[in-house]
C-alpha positions in Angstrom: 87.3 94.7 97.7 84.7 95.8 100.2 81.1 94.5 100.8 78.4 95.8 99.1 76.0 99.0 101.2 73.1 97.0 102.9 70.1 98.8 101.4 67.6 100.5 104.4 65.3 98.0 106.1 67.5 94.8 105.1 69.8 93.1 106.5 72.8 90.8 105.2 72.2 87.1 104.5 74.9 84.8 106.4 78.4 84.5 105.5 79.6 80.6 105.9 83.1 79.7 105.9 83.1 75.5 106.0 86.8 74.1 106.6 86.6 71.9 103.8 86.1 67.9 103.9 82.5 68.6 105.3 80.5 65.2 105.7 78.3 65.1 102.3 75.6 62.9 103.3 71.9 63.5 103.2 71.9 64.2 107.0 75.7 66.0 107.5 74.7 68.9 109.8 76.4 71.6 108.1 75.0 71.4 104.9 71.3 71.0 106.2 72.1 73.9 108.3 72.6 75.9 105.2 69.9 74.2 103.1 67.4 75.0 106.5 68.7 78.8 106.0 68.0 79.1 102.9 64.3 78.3 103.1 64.8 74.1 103.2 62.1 72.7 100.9 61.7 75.8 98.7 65.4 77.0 98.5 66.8 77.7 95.2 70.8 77.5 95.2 73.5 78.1 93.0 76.3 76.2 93.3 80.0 77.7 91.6 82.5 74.8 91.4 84.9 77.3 89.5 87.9 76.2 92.0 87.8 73.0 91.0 89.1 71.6 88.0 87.1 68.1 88.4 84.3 68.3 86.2 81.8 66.1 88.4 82.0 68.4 91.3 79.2 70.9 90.6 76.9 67.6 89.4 77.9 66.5 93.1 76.5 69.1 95.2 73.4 69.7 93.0 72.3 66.1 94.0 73.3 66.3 97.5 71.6 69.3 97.4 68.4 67.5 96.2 68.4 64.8 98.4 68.5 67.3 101.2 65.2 68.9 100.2 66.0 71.7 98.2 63.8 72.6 95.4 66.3 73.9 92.5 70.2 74.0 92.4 71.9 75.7 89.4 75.3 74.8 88.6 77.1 77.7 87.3 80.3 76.3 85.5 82.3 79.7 85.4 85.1 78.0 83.7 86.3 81.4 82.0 86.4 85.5 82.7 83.5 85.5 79.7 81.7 83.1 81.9 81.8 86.0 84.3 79.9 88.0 82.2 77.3 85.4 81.4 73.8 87.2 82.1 71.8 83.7 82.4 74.3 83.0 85.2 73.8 86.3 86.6 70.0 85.5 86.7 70.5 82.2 88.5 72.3 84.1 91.1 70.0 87.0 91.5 66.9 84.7 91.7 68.9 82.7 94.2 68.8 82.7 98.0 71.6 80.8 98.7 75.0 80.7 97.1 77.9 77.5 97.4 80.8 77.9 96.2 83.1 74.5 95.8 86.8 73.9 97.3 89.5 73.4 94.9 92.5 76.2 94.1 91.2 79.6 95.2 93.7 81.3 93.0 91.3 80.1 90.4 88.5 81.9 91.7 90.6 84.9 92.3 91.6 85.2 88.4 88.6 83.6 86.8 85.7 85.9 89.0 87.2 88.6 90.3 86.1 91.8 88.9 83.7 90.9 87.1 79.9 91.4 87.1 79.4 87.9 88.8 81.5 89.0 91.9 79.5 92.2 92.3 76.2 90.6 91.8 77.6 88.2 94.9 78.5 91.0 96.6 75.1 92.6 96.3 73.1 89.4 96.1 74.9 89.1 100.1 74.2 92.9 101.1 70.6 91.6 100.3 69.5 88.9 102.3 71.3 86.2 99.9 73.3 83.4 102.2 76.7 82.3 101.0 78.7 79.3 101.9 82.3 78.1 100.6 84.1 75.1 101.8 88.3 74.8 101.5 88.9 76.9 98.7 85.7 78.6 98.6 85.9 79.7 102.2 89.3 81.3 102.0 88.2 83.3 99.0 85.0 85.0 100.9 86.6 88.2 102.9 88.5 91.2 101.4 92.0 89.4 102.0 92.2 86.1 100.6 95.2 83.5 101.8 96.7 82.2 97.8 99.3 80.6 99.0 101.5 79.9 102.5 103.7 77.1 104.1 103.0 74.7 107.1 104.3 75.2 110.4 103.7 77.0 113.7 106.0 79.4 113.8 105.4 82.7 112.0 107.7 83.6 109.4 108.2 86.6 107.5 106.7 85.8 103.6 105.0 82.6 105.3 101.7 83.5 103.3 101.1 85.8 99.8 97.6 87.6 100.2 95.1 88.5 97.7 91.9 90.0 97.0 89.0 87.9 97.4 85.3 88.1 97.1 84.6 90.5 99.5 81.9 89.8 101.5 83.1 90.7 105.0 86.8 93.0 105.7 86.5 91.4 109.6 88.4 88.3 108.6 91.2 86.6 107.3 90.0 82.8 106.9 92.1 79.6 106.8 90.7 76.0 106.2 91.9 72.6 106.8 93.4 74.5 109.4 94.5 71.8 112.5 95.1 68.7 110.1 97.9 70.7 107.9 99.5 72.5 111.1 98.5 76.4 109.7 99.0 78.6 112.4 102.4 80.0 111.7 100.8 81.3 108.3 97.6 82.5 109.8 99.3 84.6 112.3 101.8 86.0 109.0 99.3 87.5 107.7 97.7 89.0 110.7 101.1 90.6 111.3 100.7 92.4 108.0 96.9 93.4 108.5 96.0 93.3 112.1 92.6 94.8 111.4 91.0 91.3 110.7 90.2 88.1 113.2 92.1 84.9 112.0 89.6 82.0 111.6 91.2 78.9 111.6 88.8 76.1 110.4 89.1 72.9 111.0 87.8 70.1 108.2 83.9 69.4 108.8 83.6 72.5 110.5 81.9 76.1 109.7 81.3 79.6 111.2 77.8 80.6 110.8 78.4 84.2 110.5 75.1 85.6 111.1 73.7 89.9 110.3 74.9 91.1 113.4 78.6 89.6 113.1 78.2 87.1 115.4 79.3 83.5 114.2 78.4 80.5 115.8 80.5 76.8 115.3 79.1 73.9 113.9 80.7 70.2 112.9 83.0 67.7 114.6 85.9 70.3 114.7 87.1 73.6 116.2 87.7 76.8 114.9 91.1 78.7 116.4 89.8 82.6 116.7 92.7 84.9 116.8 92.2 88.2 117.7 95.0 90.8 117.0 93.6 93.8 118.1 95.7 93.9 121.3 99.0 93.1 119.4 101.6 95.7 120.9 104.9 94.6 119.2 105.3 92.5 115.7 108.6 92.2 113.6 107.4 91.0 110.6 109.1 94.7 109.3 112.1 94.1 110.7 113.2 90.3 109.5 114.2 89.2 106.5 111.9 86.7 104.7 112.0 83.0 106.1 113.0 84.0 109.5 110.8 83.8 112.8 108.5 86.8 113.4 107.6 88.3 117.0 103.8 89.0 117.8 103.2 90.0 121.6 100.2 90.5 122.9 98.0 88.4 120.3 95.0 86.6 121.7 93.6 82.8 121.2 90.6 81.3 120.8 89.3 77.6 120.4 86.1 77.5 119.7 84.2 74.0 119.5 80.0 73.3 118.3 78.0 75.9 120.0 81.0 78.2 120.3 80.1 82.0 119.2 82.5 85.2 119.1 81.4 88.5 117.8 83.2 89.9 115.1 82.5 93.7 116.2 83.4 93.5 120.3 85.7 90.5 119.9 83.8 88.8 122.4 83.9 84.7 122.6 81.8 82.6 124.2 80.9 79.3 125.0 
Protein backbone atom coordinates (compact mmCIF):
# COMPACT_ATOMS: atom_id res chain seq x y z
CA UNK A 1 0.00 0.00 0.00
CA UNK A 2 1.81 3.09 -1.08
CA UNK A 3 1.13 6.78 -0.48
CA UNK A 4 -0.91 8.61 -2.68
CA UNK A 5 1.25 11.10 -5.77
CA UNK A 6 1.43 14.64 -4.06
CA UNK A 7 -0.31 16.76 -6.75
CA UNK A 8 2.18 19.84 -8.31
CA UNK A 9 2.49 22.81 -5.98
CA UNK A 10 1.31 20.89 -2.64
CA UNK A 11 2.87 19.40 -0.23
CA UNK A 12 1.88 16.44 2.23
CA UNK A 13 0.15 17.34 5.55
CA UNK A 14 2.01 15.65 8.66
CA UNK A 15 2.08 12.18 9.46
CA UNK A 16 1.79 11.71 13.51
CA UNK A 17 2.60 8.50 15.10
CA UNK A 18 1.51 9.12 19.15
CA UNK A 19 2.79 5.98 21.38
CA UNK A 20 -0.44 5.64 22.86
CA UNK A 21 -1.55 6.62 26.62
CA UNK A 22 -1.01 10.33 25.49
CA UNK A 23 -2.11 12.86 28.45
CA UNK A 24 -5.87 13.83 27.38
CA UNK A 25 -6.30 16.97 29.19
CA UNK A 26 -7.30 20.33 27.74
CA UNK A 27 -3.52 21.41 27.89
CA UNK A 28 -1.60 17.80 27.07
CA UNK A 29 1.00 19.07 24.50
CA UNK A 30 0.63 16.62 21.99
CA UNK A 31 -2.76 16.94 21.25
CA UNK A 32 -2.67 20.81 21.07
CA UNK A 33 0.18 20.36 18.93
CA UNK A 34 -2.00 18.68 16.46
CA UNK A 35 -5.11 20.74 17.09
CA UNK A 36 -2.48 24.01 16.50
CA UNK A 37 -1.64 22.14 13.10
CA UNK A 38 -4.62 21.80 11.95
CA UNK A 39 -5.65 25.44 12.04
CA UNK A 40 -6.46 25.57 16.22
CA UNK A 41 -9.69 27.57 16.47
CA UNK A 42 -11.06 26.87 12.97
CA UNK A 43 -9.88 23.13 12.55
CA UNK A 44 -12.39 20.70 11.55
CA UNK A 45 -11.32 16.97 12.49
CA UNK A 46 -12.45 13.58 12.02
CA UNK A 47 -11.91 11.34 14.53
CA UNK A 48 -12.07 7.17 13.49
CA UNK A 49 -12.37 5.14 16.75
CA UNK A 50 -12.78 1.92 14.43
CA UNK A 51 -9.85 0.08 16.58
CA UNK A 52 -11.65 0.27 19.44
CA UNK A 53 -14.42 -1.74 20.48
CA UNK A 54 -15.57 0.72 23.44
CA UNK A 55 -18.34 2.65 22.21
CA UNK A 56 -17.52 5.96 24.31
CA UNK A 57 -14.17 6.36 22.74
CA UNK A 58 -14.98 8.48 19.60
CA UNK A 59 -17.54 10.68 22.05
CA UNK A 60 -14.18 11.07 24.10
CA UNK A 61 -11.96 12.65 21.73
CA UNK A 62 -14.63 14.82 20.12
CA UNK A 63 -14.97 16.65 23.46
CA UNK A 64 -11.45 16.77 24.18
CA UNK A 65 -11.19 17.98 20.97
CA UNK A 66 -13.64 20.83 21.80
CA UNK A 67 -12.33 21.88 24.85
CA UNK A 68 -9.06 22.32 23.02
CA UNK A 69 -10.50 24.95 20.68
CA UNK A 70 -11.38 23.13 17.67
CA UNK A 71 -14.33 24.21 15.82
CA UNK A 72 -15.98 20.76 14.49
CA UNK A 73 -14.99 17.10 15.22
CA UNK A 74 -16.83 14.32 13.24
CA UNK A 75 -16.90 11.02 14.69
CA UNK A 76 -16.89 8.52 11.97
CA UNK A 77 -18.00 5.11 13.61
CA UNK A 78 -16.67 2.77 10.76
CA UNK A 79 -17.90 -0.18 12.58
CA UNK A 80 -18.20 -2.37 9.23
CA UNK A 81 -16.53 -2.77 5.47
CA UNK A 82 -20.05 -0.98 4.27
CA UNK A 83 -19.16 1.76 6.67
CA UNK A 84 -16.20 2.04 4.43
CA UNK A 85 -18.12 2.91 1.72
CA UNK A 86 -20.29 5.42 3.50
CA UNK A 87 -20.13 8.69 1.15
CA UNK A 88 -21.32 11.08 4.21
CA UNK A 89 -18.20 9.72 5.98
CA UNK A 90 -16.21 10.18 2.92
CA UNK A 91 -17.41 13.89 2.96
CA UNK A 92 -16.39 14.45 6.63
CA UNK A 93 -13.03 13.32 5.67
CA UNK A 94 -12.56 15.21 2.53
CA UNK A 95 -13.82 18.53 4.16
CA UNK A 96 -11.45 17.73 6.93
CA UNK A 97 -8.00 19.04 7.65
CA UNK A 98 -7.03 16.87 10.25
CA UNK A 99 -7.56 13.17 10.74
CA UNK A 100 -7.32 10.99 14.42
CA UNK A 101 -7.57 7.82 14.36
CA UNK A 102 -8.15 5.98 17.99
CA UNK A 103 -5.87 3.07 19.70
CA UNK A 104 -7.47 -0.12 20.20
CA UNK A 105 -6.68 -3.56 17.99
CA UNK A 106 -5.14 -2.47 14.74
CA UNK A 107 -6.02 -5.78 13.09
CA UNK A 108 -9.45 -4.13 13.25
CA UNK A 109 -8.56 -1.35 11.17
CA UNK A 110 -6.62 -3.57 8.94
CA UNK A 111 -9.85 -5.76 8.07
CA UNK A 112 -12.63 -3.22 8.61
CA UNK A 113 -10.81 -0.14 6.26
CA UNK A 114 -8.46 -1.49 4.22
CA UNK A 115 -9.21 -1.35 0.67
CA UNK A 116 -11.84 0.46 0.70
CA UNK A 117 -12.73 3.97 -0.55
CA UNK A 118 -12.21 5.41 3.00
CA UNK A 119 -8.44 4.36 2.98
CA UNK A 120 -7.88 5.93 -0.36
CA UNK A 121 -9.60 9.05 0.43
CA UNK A 122 -6.99 9.06 3.59
CA UNK A 123 -4.39 8.36 1.47
CA UNK A 124 -5.23 11.28 -0.78
CA UNK A 125 -6.76 13.51 1.79
CA UNK A 126 -2.66 13.12 3.27
CA UNK A 127 -0.97 13.59 -0.27
CA UNK A 128 -3.05 16.88 0.00
CA UNK A 129 -2.18 18.87 2.77
CA UNK A 130 -4.60 16.85 5.27
CA UNK A 131 -2.68 16.04 8.83
CA UNK A 132 -3.10 12.66 10.34
CA UNK A 133 -2.53 11.42 13.79
CA UNK A 134 -3.03 7.82 15.45
CA UNK A 135 -2.20 6.88 18.92
CA UNK A 136 -1.40 2.88 20.00
CA UNK A 137 -3.29 1.16 17.52
CA UNK A 138 -3.78 3.91 15.25
CA UNK A 139 -0.09 4.74 15.00
CA UNK A 140 1.06 1.27 14.07
CA UNK A 141 -1.48 1.01 11.28
CA UNK A 142 -0.22 4.47 9.45
CA UNK A 143 2.96 3.16 7.13
CA UNK A 144 2.84 0.55 4.34
CA UNK A 145 3.95 -2.39 6.91
CA UNK A 146 1.84 -2.51 9.79
CA UNK A 147 3.06 -4.62 13.14
CA UNK A 148 -0.52 -7.20 13.84
CA UNK A 149 0.84 -8.98 16.15
CA UNK A 150 4.56 -9.88 18.00
CA UNK A 151 5.96 -11.04 21.51
CA UNK A 152 7.92 -9.12 24.20
CA UNK A 153 11.39 -9.37 24.74
CA UNK A 154 14.84 -7.99 23.51
CA UNK A 155 16.10 -10.46 21.73
CA UNK A 156 15.18 -10.81 18.05
CA UNK A 157 13.62 -14.01 17.14
CA UNK A 158 12.74 -15.41 13.97
CA UNK A 159 8.52 -15.20 13.61
CA UNK A 160 8.79 -12.65 16.68
CA UNK A 161 6.30 -10.29 14.79
CA UNK A 162 3.49 -11.14 11.71
CA UNK A 163 3.35 -7.97 9.34
CA UNK A 164 0.57 -6.54 7.47
CA UNK A 165 -0.56 -3.94 5.27
CA UNK A 166 -1.61 -0.85 6.76
CA UNK A 167 -2.84 2.51 5.79
CA UNK A 168 -0.19 3.65 3.74
CA UNK A 169 0.74 6.85 4.30
CA UNK A 170 4.58 6.78 4.38
CA UNK A 171 6.85 3.21 3.17
CA UNK A 172 9.89 4.96 5.40
CA UNK A 173 8.74 3.26 8.52
CA UNK A 174 7.83 0.44 10.52
CA UNK A 175 6.18 1.92 13.82
CA UNK A 176 5.88 0.38 17.26
CA UNK A 177 3.99 1.94 20.30
CA UNK A 178 3.97 1.51 23.88
CA UNK A 179 7.26 0.63 22.94
CA UNK A 180 9.79 1.00 26.37
CA UNK A 181 6.92 0.01 28.96
CA UNK A 182 6.21 -3.50 27.22
CA UNK A 183 10.06 -4.28 26.48
CA UNK A 184 9.51 -4.29 22.23
CA UNK A 185 12.65 -4.14 20.79
CA UNK A 186 13.36 -7.78 20.01
CA UNK A 187 10.11 -7.51 17.75
CA UNK A 188 10.87 -4.18 16.21
CA UNK A 189 14.23 -5.29 15.03
CA UNK A 190 12.28 -8.90 13.56
CA UNK A 191 10.69 -7.19 11.35
CA UNK A 192 13.46 -4.90 10.23
CA UNK A 193 15.32 -8.06 9.52
CA UNK A 194 12.68 -9.03 7.05
CA UNK A 195 12.36 -5.40 5.35
CA UNK A 196 15.37 -3.39 6.04
CA UNK A 197 14.18 -0.62 3.73
CA UNK A 198 12.21 1.06 6.61
CA UNK A 199 13.40 3.04 10.04
CA UNK A 200 11.98 1.33 13.29
CA UNK A 201 10.20 3.95 15.43
CA UNK A 202 9.85 2.89 18.77
CA UNK A 203 7.36 5.12 20.69
CA UNK A 204 7.20 5.45 23.94
CA UNK A 205 3.49 6.09 25.73
CA UNK A 206 2.76 10.02 25.75
CA UNK A 207 5.09 10.47 23.07
CA UNK A 208 4.80 11.36 19.09
CA UNK A 209 6.88 11.93 15.91
CA UNK A 210 5.84 14.95 14.15
CA UNK A 211 6.70 13.76 10.79
CA UNK A 212 6.66 16.87 8.89
CA UNK A 213 6.64 17.41 4.41
CA UNK A 214 10.15 17.11 4.07
CA UNK A 215 10.50 13.78 6.23
CA UNK A 216 11.91 15.16 9.03
CA UNK A 217 10.16 14.18 12.41
CA UNK A 218 10.59 15.97 15.45
CA UNK A 219 9.74 14.37 19.30
CA UNK A 220 7.38 15.56 21.48
CA UNK A 221 5.86 14.25 25.13
CA UNK A 222 7.45 13.00 28.40
CA UNK A 223 9.03 9.99 26.52
CA UNK A 224 11.60 8.88 23.95
CA UNK A 225 11.36 7.45 20.67
CA UNK A 226 14.21 4.49 19.87
CA UNK A 227 15.14 5.30 16.00
CA UNK A 228 16.67 2.25 14.35
CA UNK A 229 18.14 2.60 11.30
CA UNK A 230 19.01 -0.62 9.21
CA UNK A 231 20.34 0.69 6.32
CA UNK A 232 23.98 -0.30 7.35
CA UNK A 233 22.93 -3.92 8.35
CA UNK A 234 25.66 -6.18 6.68
CA UNK A 235 24.74 -9.61 8.11
CA UNK A 236 21.07 -10.89 9.45
CA UNK A 237 20.00 -14.63 10.01
CA UNK A 238 16.55 -14.31 10.31
CA UNK A 239 16.76 -16.83 6.80
CA UNK A 240 18.74 -19.04 8.22
CA UNK A 241 16.94 -20.00 11.93
CA UNK A 242 14.19 -21.73 12.59
CA UNK A 243 11.21 -19.83 14.04
CA UNK A 244 11.59 -18.95 17.91
CA UNK A 245 15.25 -18.94 17.92
CA UNK A 246 17.65 -15.84 18.30
CA UNK A 247 18.40 -13.85 15.09
CA UNK A 248 21.79 -12.12 14.25
CA UNK A 249 21.74 -8.35 12.93
CA UNK A 250 25.30 -6.71 12.58
CA UNK A 251 25.82 -3.51 11.75
CA UNK A 252 22.22 -2.04 12.77
CA UNK A 253 22.27 1.50 14.24
CA UNK A 254 20.38 3.14 17.44
CA UNK A 255 18.82 6.02 18.16
CA UNK A 256 17.11 7.58 21.44
CA UNK A 257 15.53 10.43 20.66
CA UNK A 258 13.93 12.56 23.57
CA UNK A 259 11.47 16.18 23.14
CA UNK A 260 13.16 18.33 20.57
CA UNK A 261 14.90 15.26 19.08
CA UNK A 262 14.63 15.32 15.02
CA UNK A 263 16.00 12.58 12.47
CA UNK A 264 15.32 12.71 8.77
CA UNK A 265 13.70 9.97 7.27
CA UNK A 266 15.53 10.48 3.74
CA UNK A 267 19.53 10.98 4.97
CA UNK A 268 19.02 9.13 8.23
CA UNK A 269 20.38 11.97 9.97
CA UNK A 270 19.52 12.40 13.92
CA UNK A 271 19.90 15.17 15.85
CA UNK A 272 19.47 16.75 18.98
Amino acid sequence: MCPAEIPDGRQRGYIIPIGGAEEKVPEAEILNRFVELCGGRRARLAVIPTASQLPETGDSYRRLFRDMGARDVDVLKIESREDGSNEDYISALESANGVFVTGGNQVRLTTIIGGTPMAQALRRANAHGVHVAGTSAGATFIPEHMIAHGDSGATPRAAMVQLAPGFGLTNKAIIDMHFRERDRIGRLLTALAYNPFAVGLGLDEDTAAFIGPDDVLEVYGSGAITVVDPSELSKSTIDQVEPGSPVSLIGVVLHVLARGGRFDLVSRQASI
